[in-house]
C-alpha angles and dihedrals in degrees: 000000000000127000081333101079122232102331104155117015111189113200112237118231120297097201125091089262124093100217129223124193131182133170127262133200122176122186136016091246134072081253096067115079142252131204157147117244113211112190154149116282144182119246112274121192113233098012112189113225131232121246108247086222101042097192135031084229087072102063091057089045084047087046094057098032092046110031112014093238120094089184086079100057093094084055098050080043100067088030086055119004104098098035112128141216108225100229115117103251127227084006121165109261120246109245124230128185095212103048139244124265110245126229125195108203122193128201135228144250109304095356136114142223094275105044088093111049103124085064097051095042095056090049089049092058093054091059107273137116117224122194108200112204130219107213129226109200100088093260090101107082082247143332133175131206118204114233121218093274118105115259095000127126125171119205140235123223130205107245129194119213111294110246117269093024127115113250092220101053097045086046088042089053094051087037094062089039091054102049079051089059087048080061101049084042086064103037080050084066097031086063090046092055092052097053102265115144118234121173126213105233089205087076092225115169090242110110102220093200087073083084091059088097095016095080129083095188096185089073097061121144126171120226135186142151117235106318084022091051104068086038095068088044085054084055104070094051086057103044123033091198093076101091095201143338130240100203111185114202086348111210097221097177097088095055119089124230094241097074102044086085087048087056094112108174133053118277126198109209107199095189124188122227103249108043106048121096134198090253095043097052083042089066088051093052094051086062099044082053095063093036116049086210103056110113132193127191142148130223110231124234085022129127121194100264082060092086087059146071089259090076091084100054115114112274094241091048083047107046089041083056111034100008127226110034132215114269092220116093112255100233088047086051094049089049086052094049101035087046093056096034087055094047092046095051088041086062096043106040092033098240126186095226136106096247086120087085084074096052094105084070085056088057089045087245111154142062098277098041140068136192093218125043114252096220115240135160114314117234131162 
C-alpha cells in the first residue's frame, strides 16, 4: 500500500460475482443510519477502489480504541492509510430478476463499517447484498453523522465505560441501541423495495432506487463479529423479518438472561479457539437447547482478530498490535467461515444455490472445525 509496501492485501471475492460497494447515509440526526453496500456488480473498466480506511479520522478513532494511544494514530495513518478493498467502487449493480438476499452486518467493539470487508466481499460474490453498519452508540472507534447544515459533520468518538459504572449495564444499554439500528437498517431497504425514494446524503453517484426490483426481502439475515455478534442474536428478537443470524466469536456477556428464552429463530455461532469462555459457550448452548438449528463450532488455529480485516495484516504489524496470532492461514480461516456462514443462510433463507456442499462445516465435521469450543484465554 503506498510507498509502504503491502501492508494490508485484501482477497478479492471468490464467488462468480464481481462485488461493488458504496457508502450510505441516511438522515441529518444521530438517529438516521450509516452504512457500507456491498453488492453485485457488472464489470467496469477501469473501476476505482475503496480505501480500506476511508478517513484519516479513523485511524485516530482505530489508535485510541485499539491500542490506547492516539499518538499513534499518524503512524497507523501512513501503515495503513492508503491501503484498498478490491471491490470496484460506485459500480452499477448487476441486476437480477429474482432479487438478492439481503445480509445486515454489524460491526465490534471498536471497530468500524469497513473492517470487515473481506468478509463482506466474499459474501457479495456468492450472490448476496450486505449492508455493513456503522454504529452510533459510541461502541464504533468513531463515526460521524452530518447535521442539516450545509458542509457540517459532528463526530463520534469511541467511549470506554464511564468509572464507577457497571460494565453490563452500560454494554447492555449500546447492545440493545445497536440491534435497533440492525432494524432501521432493514425497514431502510423495506421502503426502498416498495418505491420510496431515500437520498444519500453522501451524494454518491450510486442511485439507491436500483435496489427497488433488486431485493428479494423475504430472504433477510443479520451478521455480526463479537459485539456484533450478540448484536445480531438481539435482532431477531427485535425484528421478526430476519430469518436467522450468523454470529462469529459472539461476545455473550452484554445480553441479559431474560431474553435467551425470546431468541426465536436459528443462530450459527462460528467461534475462534482463543476468545470463548465456559460461560460464554454455556449461553449458546442455552439457546441450541431451545432451537434444534442452532449450531455452534469453532474454527480451529483461529484468534479472535481472524474474523477481521485485520487478518491480513503482516505478522510483525499484528503481533505488535493484538499479540499472538492464529496459526491458521487467513485466507484458509475466511473460506471456513464464508463457507459455513453460506450453507447455513442457504438452509435458512431457502436459497437456490449450491452453498449445501459446505453443511458438514455446519455439523463441525473437518480438520479445522469443531462442533463444541476448546476454552482458551479470553480477550476483547
Amino acid at each position: 500500500c503506498g510507498s509502504m509496501g503491502a501492508m494490508l492485501a485484501l482477497p478479492p471475492g471468490q464467488g462468480p460475482q464481481r462485488v461493488g460497494c458504496t457508502d450510505v447515509m441516511v438522515g441529518h440526526t444521530r438517529q438516521g443510519l450509516f452504512l457500507r453496500l456491498f453488492y453485485p456488480c457488472l464489470p467496469q473498466a477501469g473501476a476505482a477502489e475503496p480505501l480500506w480506511v476511508p478517513r484519516p479520522e479513523y485511524c485516530g478513532g482505530l489508535a485510541d480504541a485499539t491500542l490506547g494511544r492516539r499518538w499513534c494514530s499518524a503512524l497507523l495513518g501512513i501503515a495503513i492509510g492508503s491501503c484498498k478493498v478490491p471491490v470496484s467502487w460506485n459500480g452499477p449493480l448487476e441486476p437480477r430478476s429474482s432479487g438478492y438476499p439481503l445480509i445486515i452486518f454489524s460491526h465490534g467493539l471498536g471497530a468500524f463499517r469497513t473492517l470487515y470487508s473481506s468478509i463482506c466481499t466474499e459474501l457479495a460474490s456468492w450472490g448476496l447484498v450486505v449492508a455493513a453498519l456503522e454504529h452510533r452508540d459510541h461502541s464504533a472507534a468513531t463515526t460521524y453523522f452530518c447535521p442539516a447544515e450545509a458542509g457540517t459533520e459532528e463526530w463520534i468518538p469511541f467511549q470506554r465505560v464511564p468509572r464507577g459504572q457497571k460494565e453490563f449495564y452500560f454494554r447492555n444499554k449500546q447492545v440493545h441501541q445497536r440491534a435497533q439500528e440492525c432494524a432501521r437498517a432493514l425497514r431502510l431497504f423495506q421502503g426502498i423495495a416498495g418505491g420510496r425514494s431515500v437520498p444519500n446524503i453522501l451524494h454518491q453517484d450510486w442511485d439507491l432506487s436500483v435496489l427497488k426490483d433488486n431485493l428479494d426481502l423475504s430472504k433477510v439475515a443479520v451478521m455480526g463479529h463479537s459485539f456484533g455478534g450478540v448484536t445480531a442474536v438481539l435482532a431477531l428478537v427485535k425484528e421478526p423479518s430476519f430469518s436467522c443470524a450468523v454470529a462469529l466469536d459472539a461476545w455473550m456477556f452484554p445480553l441479559e438472561n431474560l431474553l435467551y428464552p425470546e431468541v426465536p429463530k436459528p443462530v450459527l455461532f462460528i467461534n475462534t479457539e482463543r476468545f470463548q469462555t465456559p460461560e460464554s459457550v454455556a449461553k449458546m448452548k442455552r439457546l441450541s437447547s431451545r432451537n434444534s438449528q442452532t449450531r455452534i463450532v469453532t474454527v480451529l488455529g483461529t484468534v479472535h482478530e481472524d474474523q477481521t480485516d485485520f487478518a491480513f495484516l503482516p505478522g510483525k504489524l499484528f503481533s505488535r498490535i493484538f499479540g499472538r496470532r492464529g496459526t491458521l492461514e487467513p485466507h484458509k480461516a475466511l473460506a471456513i467461515t464464508s463457507r459455513a456462514a453460506l450453507a447455513f443462510l442457504q438452509r435458512h433463507l431457502k436459497l437456490q444455490e449450491q452453498f449445501g456442499q459446505w453443511d458438514e462445516l455446519l455439523e463441525g465435521v473437518g480438520d479445522l472445525v469443531a462442533p463444541a469450543a476448546p476454552f482458551g484465554r479470553s480477550r476483547l
